[in-house]
KOLBABA-48428 format. One record per residue (C-alpha): residue in three letters; z, x, y; residue number from 1. Coordinates in steps of 0.2 Angstrom, whole numbers, m for minus. Layout:
KOLBABA-48428
 seke    c3    c1    c2 semar
  ALA     Z     X     Y   NUM
...
This chain:
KOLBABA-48428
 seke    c3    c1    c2 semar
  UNK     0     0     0     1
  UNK    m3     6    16     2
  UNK    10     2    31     3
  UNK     0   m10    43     4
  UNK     2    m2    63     5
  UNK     8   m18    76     6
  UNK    m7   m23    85     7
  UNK     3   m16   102     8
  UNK     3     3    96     9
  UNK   m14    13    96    10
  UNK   m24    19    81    11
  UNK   m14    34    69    12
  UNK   m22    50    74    13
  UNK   m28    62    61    14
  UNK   m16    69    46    15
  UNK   m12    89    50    16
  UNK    m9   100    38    17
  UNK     1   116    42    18
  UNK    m6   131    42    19
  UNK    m9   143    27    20
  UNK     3   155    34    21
  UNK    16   142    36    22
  UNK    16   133    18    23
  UNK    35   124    24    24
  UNK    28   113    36    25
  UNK    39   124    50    26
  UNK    24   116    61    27
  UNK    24   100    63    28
  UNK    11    88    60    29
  UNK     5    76    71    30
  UNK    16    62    74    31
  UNK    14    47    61    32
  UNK    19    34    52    33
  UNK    15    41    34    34
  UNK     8    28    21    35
  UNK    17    26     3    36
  UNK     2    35    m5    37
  UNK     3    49     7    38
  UNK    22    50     3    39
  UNK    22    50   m18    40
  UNK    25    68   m24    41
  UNK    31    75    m7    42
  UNK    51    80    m8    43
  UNK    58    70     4    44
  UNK    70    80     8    45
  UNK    62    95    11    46
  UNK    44    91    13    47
  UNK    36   100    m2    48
  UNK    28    95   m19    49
  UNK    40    91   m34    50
  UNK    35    89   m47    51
  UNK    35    72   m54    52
  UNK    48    64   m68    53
  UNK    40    59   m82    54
  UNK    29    43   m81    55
  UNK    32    42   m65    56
  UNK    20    44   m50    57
  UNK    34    56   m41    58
  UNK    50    55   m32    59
  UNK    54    38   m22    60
  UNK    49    35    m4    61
  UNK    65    34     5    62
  UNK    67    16    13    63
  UNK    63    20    32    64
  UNK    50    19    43    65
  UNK    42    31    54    66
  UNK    36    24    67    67
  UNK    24    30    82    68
  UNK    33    28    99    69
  UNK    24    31   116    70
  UNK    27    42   128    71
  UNK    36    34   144    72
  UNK    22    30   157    73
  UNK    27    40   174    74
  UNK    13    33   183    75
  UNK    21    17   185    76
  UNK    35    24   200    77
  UNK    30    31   216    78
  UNK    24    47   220    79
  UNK    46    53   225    80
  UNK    52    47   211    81
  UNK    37    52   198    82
  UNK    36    70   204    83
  UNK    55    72   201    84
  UNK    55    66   184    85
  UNK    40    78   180    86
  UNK    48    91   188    87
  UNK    67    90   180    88
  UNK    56    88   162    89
  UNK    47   105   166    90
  UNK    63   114   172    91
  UNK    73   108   157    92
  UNK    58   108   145    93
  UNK    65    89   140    94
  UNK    55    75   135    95
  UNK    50    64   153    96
  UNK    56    52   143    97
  UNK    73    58   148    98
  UNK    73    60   165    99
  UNK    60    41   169   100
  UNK    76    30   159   101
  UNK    90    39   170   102
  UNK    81    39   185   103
  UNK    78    18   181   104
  UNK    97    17   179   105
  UNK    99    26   196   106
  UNK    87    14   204   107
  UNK    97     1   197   108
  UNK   112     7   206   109
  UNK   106     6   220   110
  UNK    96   m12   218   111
  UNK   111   m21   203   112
  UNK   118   m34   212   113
  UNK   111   m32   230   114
  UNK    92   m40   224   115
  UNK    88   m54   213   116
  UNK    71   m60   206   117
  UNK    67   m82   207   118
  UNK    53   m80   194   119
  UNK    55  m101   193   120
  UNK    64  m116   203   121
  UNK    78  m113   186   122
  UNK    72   m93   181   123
  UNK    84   m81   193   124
  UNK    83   m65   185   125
  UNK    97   m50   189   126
  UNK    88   m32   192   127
  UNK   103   m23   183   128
  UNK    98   m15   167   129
  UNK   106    m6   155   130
  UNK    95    10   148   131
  UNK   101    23   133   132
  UNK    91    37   128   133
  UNK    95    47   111   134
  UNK    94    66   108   135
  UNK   102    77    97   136
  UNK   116    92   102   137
  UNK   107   105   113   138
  UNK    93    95   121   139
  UNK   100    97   139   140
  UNK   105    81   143   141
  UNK   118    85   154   142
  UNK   108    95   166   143
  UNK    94    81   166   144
  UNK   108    69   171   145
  UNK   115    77   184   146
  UNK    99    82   192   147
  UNK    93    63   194   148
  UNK   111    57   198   149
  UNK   117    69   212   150
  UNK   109    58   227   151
  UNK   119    43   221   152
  UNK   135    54   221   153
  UNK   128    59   240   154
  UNK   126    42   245   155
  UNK   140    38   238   156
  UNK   149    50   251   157
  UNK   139    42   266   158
  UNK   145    26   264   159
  UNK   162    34   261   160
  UNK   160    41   279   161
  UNK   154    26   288   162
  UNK   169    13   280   163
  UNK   181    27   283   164
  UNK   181    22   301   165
  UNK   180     4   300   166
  UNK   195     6   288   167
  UNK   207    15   299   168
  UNK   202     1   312   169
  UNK   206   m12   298   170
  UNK   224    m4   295   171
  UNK   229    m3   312   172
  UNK   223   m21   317   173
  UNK   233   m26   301   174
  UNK   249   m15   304   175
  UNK   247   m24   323   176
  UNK   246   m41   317   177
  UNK   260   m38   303   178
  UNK   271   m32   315   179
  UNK   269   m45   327   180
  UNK   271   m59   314   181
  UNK   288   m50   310   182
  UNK   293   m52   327   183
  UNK   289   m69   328   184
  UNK   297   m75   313   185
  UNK   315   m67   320   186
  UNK   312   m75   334   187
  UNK   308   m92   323   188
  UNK   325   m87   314   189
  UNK   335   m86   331   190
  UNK   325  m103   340   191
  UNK   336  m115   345   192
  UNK   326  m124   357   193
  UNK   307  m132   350   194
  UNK   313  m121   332   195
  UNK   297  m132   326   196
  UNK   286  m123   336   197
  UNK   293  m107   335   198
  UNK   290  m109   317   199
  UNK   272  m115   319   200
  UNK   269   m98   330   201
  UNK   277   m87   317   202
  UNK   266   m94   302   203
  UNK   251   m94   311   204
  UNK   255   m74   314   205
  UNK   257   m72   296   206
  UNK   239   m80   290   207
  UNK   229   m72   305   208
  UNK   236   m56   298   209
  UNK   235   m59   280   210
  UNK   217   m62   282   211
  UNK   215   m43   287   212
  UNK   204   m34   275   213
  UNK   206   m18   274   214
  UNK   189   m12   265   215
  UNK   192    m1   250   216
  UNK   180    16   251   217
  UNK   165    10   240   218
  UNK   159    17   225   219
  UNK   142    16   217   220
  UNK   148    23   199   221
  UNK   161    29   187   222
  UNK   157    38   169   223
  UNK   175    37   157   224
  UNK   181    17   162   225
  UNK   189     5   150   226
  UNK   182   m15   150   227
  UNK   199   m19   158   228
  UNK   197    m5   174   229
  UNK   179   m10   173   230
  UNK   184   m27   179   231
  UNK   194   m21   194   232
  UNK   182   m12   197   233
  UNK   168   m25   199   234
  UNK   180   m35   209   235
  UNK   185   m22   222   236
  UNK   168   m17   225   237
  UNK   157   m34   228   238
  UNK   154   m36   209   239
  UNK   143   m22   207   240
  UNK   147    m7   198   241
  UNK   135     8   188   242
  UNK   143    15   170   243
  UNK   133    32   172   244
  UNK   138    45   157   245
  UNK   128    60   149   246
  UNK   140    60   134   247
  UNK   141    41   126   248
  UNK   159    40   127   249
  UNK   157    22   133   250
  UNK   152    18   116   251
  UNK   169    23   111   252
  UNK   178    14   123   253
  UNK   169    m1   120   254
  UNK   170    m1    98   255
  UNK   188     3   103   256
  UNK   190    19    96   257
  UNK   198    27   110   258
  UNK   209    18   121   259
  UNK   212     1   112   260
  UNK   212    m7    93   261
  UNK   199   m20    95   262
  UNK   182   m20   104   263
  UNK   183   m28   120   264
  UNK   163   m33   125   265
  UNK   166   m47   138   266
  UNK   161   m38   155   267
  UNK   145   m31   148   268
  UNK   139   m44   141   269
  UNK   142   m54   158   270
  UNK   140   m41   169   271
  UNK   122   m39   162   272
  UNK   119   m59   163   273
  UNK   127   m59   179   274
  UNK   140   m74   172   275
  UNK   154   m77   182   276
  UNK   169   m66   178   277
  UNK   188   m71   178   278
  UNK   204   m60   170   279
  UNK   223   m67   171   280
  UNK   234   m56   163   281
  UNK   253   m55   165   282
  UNK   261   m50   179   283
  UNK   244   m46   189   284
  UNK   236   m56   200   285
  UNK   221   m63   193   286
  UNK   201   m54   197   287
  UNK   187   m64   198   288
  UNK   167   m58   201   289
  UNK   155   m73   205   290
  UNK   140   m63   200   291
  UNK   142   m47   192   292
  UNK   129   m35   190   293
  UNK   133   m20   181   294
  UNK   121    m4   177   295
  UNK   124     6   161   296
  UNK   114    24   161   297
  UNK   120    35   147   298
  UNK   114    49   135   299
  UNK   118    50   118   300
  UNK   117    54   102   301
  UNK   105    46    87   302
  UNK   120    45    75   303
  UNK   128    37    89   304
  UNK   115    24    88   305
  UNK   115    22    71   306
  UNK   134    17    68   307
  UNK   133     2    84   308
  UNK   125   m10    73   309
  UNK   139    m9    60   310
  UNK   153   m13    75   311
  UNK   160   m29    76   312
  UNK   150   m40    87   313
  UNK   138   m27    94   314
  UNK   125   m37    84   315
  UNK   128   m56    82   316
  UNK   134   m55   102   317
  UNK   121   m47   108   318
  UNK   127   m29   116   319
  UNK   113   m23   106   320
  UNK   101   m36   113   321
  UNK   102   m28   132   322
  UNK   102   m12   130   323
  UNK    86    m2   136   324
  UNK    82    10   122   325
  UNK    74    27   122   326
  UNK    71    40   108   327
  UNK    61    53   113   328
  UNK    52    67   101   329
  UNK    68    83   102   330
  UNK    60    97   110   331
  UNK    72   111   102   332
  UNK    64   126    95   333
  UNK    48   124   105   334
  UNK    54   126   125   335
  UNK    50   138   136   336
  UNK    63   149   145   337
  UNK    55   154   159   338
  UNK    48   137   164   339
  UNK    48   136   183   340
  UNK    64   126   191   341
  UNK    61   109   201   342
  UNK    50   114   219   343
  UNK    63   113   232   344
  UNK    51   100   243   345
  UNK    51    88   226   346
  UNK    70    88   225   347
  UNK    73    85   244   348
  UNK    60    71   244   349
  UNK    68    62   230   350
  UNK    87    64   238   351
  UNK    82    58   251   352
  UNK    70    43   247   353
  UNK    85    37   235   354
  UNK   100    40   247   355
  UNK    89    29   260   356
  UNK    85    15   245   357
  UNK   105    15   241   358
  UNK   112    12   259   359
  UNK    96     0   264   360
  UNK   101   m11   252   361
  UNK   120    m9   252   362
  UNK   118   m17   270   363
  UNK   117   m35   262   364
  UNK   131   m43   259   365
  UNK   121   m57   248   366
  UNK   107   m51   236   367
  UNK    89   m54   245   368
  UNK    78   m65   235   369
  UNK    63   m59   228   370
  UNK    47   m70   223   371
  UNK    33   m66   212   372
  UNK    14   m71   219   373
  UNK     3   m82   209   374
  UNK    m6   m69   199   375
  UNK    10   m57   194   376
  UNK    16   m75   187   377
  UNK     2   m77   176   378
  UNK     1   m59   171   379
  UNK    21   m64   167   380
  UNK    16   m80   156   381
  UNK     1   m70   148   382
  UNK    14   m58   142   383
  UNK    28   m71   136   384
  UNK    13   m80   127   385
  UNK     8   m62   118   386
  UNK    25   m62   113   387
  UNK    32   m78   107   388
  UNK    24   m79    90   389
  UNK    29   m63    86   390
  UNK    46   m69    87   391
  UNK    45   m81    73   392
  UNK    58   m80    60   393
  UNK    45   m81    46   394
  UNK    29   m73    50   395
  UNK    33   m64    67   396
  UNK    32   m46    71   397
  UNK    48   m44    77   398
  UNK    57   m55    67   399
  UNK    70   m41    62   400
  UNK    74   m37    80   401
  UNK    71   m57    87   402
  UNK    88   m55    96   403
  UNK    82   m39   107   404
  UNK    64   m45   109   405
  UNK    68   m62   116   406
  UNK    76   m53   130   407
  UNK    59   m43   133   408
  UNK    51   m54   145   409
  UNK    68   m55   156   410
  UNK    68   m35   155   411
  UNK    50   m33   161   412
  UNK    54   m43   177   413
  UNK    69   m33   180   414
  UNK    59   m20   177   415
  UNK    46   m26   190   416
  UNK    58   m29   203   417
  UNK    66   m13   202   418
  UNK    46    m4   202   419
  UNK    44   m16   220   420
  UNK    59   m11   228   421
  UNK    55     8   222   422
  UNK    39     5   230   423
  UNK    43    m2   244   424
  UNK    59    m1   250   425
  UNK    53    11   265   426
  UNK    41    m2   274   427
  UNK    46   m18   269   428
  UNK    51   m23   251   429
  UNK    55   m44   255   430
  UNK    36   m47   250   431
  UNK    34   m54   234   432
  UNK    30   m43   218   433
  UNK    12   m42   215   434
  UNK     1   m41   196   435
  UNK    m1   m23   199   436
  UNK    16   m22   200   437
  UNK    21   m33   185   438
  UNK     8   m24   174   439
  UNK    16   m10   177   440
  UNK    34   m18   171   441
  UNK    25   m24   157   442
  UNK    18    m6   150   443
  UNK    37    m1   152   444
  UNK    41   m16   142   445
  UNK    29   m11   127   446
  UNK    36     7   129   447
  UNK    54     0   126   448
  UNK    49   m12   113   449
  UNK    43     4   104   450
  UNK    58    13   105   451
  UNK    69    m3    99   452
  UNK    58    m4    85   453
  UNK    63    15    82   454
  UNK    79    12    86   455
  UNK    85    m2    75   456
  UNK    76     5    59   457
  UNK    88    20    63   458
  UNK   102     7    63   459
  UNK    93    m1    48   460
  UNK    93   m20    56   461
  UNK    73   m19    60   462
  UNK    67   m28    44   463
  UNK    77   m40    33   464
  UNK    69   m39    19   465
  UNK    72   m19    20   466
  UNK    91   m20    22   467
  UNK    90   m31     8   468
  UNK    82   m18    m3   469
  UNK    95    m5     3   470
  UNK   108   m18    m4   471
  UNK    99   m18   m20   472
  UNK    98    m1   m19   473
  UNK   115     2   m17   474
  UNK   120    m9   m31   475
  UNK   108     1   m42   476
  UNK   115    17   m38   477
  UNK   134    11   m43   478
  UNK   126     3   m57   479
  UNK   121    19   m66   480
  UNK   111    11   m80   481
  UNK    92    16   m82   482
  UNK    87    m2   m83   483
  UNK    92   m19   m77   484
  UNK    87   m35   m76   485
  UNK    83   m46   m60   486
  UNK    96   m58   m67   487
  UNK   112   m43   m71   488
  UNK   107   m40   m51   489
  UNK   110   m58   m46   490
  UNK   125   m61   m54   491
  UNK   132   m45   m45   492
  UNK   126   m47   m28   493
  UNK   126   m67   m30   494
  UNK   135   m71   m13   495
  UNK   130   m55    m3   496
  UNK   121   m56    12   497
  UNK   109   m71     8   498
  UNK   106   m68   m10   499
  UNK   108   m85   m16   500
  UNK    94   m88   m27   501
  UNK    84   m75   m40   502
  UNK    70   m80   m27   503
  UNK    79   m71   m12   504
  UNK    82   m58   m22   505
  UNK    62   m54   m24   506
  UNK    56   m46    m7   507
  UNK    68   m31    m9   508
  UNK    64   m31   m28   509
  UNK    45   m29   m21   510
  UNK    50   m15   m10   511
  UNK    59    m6   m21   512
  UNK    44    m5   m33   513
  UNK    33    m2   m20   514
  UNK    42    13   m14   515
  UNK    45    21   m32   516
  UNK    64    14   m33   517
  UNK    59     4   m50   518
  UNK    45    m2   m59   519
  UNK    45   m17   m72   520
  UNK    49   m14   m88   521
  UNK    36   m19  m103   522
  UNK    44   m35  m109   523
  UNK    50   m33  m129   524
  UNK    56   m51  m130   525
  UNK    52   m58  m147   526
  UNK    47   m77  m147   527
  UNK    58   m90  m149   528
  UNK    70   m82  m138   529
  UNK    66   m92  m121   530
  UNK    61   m88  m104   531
  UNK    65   m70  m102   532
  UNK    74   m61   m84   533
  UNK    62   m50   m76   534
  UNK    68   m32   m81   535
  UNK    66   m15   m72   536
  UNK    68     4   m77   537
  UNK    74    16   m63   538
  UNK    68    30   m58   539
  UNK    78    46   m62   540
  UNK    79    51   m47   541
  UNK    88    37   m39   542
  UNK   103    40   m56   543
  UNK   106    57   m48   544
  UNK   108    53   m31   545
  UNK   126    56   m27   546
């Protein structure tokens, strides 16, 4: 059989072979998604021809899924923030990939909560996303991360500077006013003459000054923050807050491995949705944010990735469903160390186009409205039309990642709003997004829809029918025997996942035979005997796995 490629992905270019000189594949071939034929007699854990256990074609494919993913299209941002991206990836010798999903979370930053999208009368779309890109150890993340970020921690000190006046103003018009409510209420205490309204005088006093804010000193971002100071912090800073981190330790805190027992996934699950937000807890006065609009940029790991789906409610809540996911090709062992660092002019542009972006728009105190025009709508419903029936439970696609890929259309428009104000934000962004604009969303949309693909065949929740198989698989391994029946395997997994019937139990049963796993056994029932179960033999190699 050979793997059928999604009709969104381009055709499979040509198999390489390495070199003569290099007879262990040290080179690698060109990306691809290898077909089961190409696979049979190939090691598959070192990449070399074994030879094959006897009657047997050779050793099993292994149940995952290789799959082309393309490389994130620059073109789409404008010339500031495209020449940054290409120059942080050439000075780090990292995948653009890298730098493009930080730099959309640092536009997100500076757009999350302060612009909105009416795509209908009843569709308002946030611009907030949140974006995740995967590397192994040694990739430089961390250098990549703080190039793109360090305007955002400069902006972050401007507006410190200009509410650092207004807030000593603040303080002493509230030490004033306090004060001279004081004095009025000892004079209330004292009144014998109209003590009424003395009285009236002194409360009045007490409101006018209780109704001083003093304004906290914004922040744009933090990096290590649980749910809970998360909240506070939404609240004390117009409900708009950016969970930047080049080490995936937010993952921890949210599965609750670090600070807590239980994970606690409330705030960013609302904070993406923008649902209203309300904590009471004892002895605290309560926090409420109307609309939040969190950002989550972080770097990780691939085995991080590959443990979320197994966490308690990342899946059936949908944490998984909003997150933006990236997993570029790893560049180790093939950099150059001499590459030339970022041009001075390219960094200085980018500072300062995205320290302007950030304090534009932190000057609304309600988000500004954006509209789509007539012919970026239709691009919008020719792209939810694409992508409905590819969402069907049955036949689609994407069935095995319908949770994620439901969301897809609401991402390209928050992806197109944050590619307008990017765009524009230096000479009039209020005009409404254009088709150019939402095309481009929509080829970062397919460039993310990729990488989920990737992403959660790494977690193994892309394909049902292939985590079914793995269940199978599993059971055949404990099992130990060389054969088996597809009877002894439902009354063991009877009640598992959805192996109800011996009929659910067949598309795994297929996949395994396909990938080398089993392969029937010749029937030696005699007559008389009745309607025999479907028996397999296994293939000694699967027995020896420990």
């Amino acid at each position: 059989m050979t793997a059928e490629l999604p009709d969104w992905l381009p055709p499979l270019p040509p198999i390489t072979e390495p070199p003569d000189d290099d007879p262990w594949g040290a080179v690698p071939p060109t990306p691809i998604r290898p077909t089961l034929a190409q696979n049979r007699g190939v090691d598959p854990r070192g990449g070399f021809p074994v030879p094959a256990a006897q009657g047997w074609d050779g050793p099993p494919v292994p149940l995952k899924t290789k799959r082309l993913v393309r490389p994130f299209p620059v073109d789409v941002f404008p010339g500031w923030l495209a020449d940054q991206v290409h120059g942080v990836a050439e000075a780090t010798q990292t995948p653009v990939d890298l730098a493009a999903s930080v730099a959309l979370a640092c536009v997100s930053t500076a757009a999350g909560g302060k612009v909105l999208v009416r795509v209908t009368r009843s569709w308002v779309e946030q611009v907030n996303l949140y974006t995740v890109t995967a590397l192994p150890p040694g990739s430089r993340k961390s250098p990549v991360f703080r190039a793109m970020t360090a305007p955002l921690s400069d902006a972050e000190d401007a507006l410190r500077e200009i509410a650092a006046e207004q807030r000593v103003e603040a303080e002493l018009a509230a030490r004033v006013a306090w004060a001279r409510a004081e004095d009025l209420a000892k004079k209330a205490e004292r009144a014998q003459a109209n003590p009424h309204e003395a009285l009236a005088d002194a409360t009045a006093a007490a409101k006018e000054a209780a109704g001083i804010v003093v304004p906290e000193l914004p922040r744009l971002m933090t990096d290590d923050v649980t749910p809970e100071s998360c909240i506070s912090l939404l609240a004390t800073h117009g409900g708009r807050m950016a969970v930047l981190s080049a080490e995936g330790d937010v993952f921890a805190t949210l599965t609750g491995t670090r600070y807590s027992a239980q994970p606690n996934l409330g705030v960013f699950l609302k904070g993406h949705a923008g649902d209203k937000l309300q904590v009471d807890r004892k002895g605290r006065d309560s926090e409420t944010v109307e609309r939040p609009a969190l950002t989550l940029g972080v770097t990780t790991q691939p085995g991080t990735l590959a443990g979320l789906a197994a966490q308690p409610g990342f899946r059936d809540r949908g944490v998984l469903a909003r997150i933006l996911y990236s997993l570029p090709p790893n560049t180790v062992g093939s950099r150059n160390n001499e590459a030339d660092p970022v041009p001075e002019h390219v960094e200085t542009t980018y500072r300062d186009a995205l320290m302007t972006l950030v304090l534009v728009l932190a000057d609304h105190d309600t988000p500004h409205q954006l509209a789509l025009d007539p012919e970026a709508g239709q691009v919008l419903l020719d792209f939810q039309n694409w992508l409905e029936p590819r969402l069907h439970p049955q036949t689609g696609q994407l069935a095995g990642i319908t949770d994620w890929a439901s969301k897809l259309a609401g991402a390209v428009v928050r992806l197109a709003a944050l590619l307008h104000v990017a765009h524009n934000f230096h000479h009039g962004y209020a005009r409404p997004i254009t088709a150019d604009t939402m095309r481009a969303a929509e080829n970062v949309g397919r460039y993310y829809l990729d990488h989920a693909l990737a992403v959660y065949d790494l977690m193994g929740r892309s394909d049902p029918d292939l985590d079914d198989a793995r269940e199978v698989l599993a059971w055949i391994t404990k099992h130990g025997h060389p054969t088996f029946t597809r009877r002894d395997a439902l009354r063991s997994l009877q009640g598992r996942t959805r192996f109800t019937t011996a009929a659910d139990l067949d598309p795994a049963l297929h996949i395994l035979t396909d990938h080398g796993h089993i392969r029937p056994k010749a029937s030696d029932t005699k007559p008389g005997r009745g309607r025999p179960s479907t028996a397999y033999e296994v293939h000694p190699a699967v027995l020896a796995t420990p």
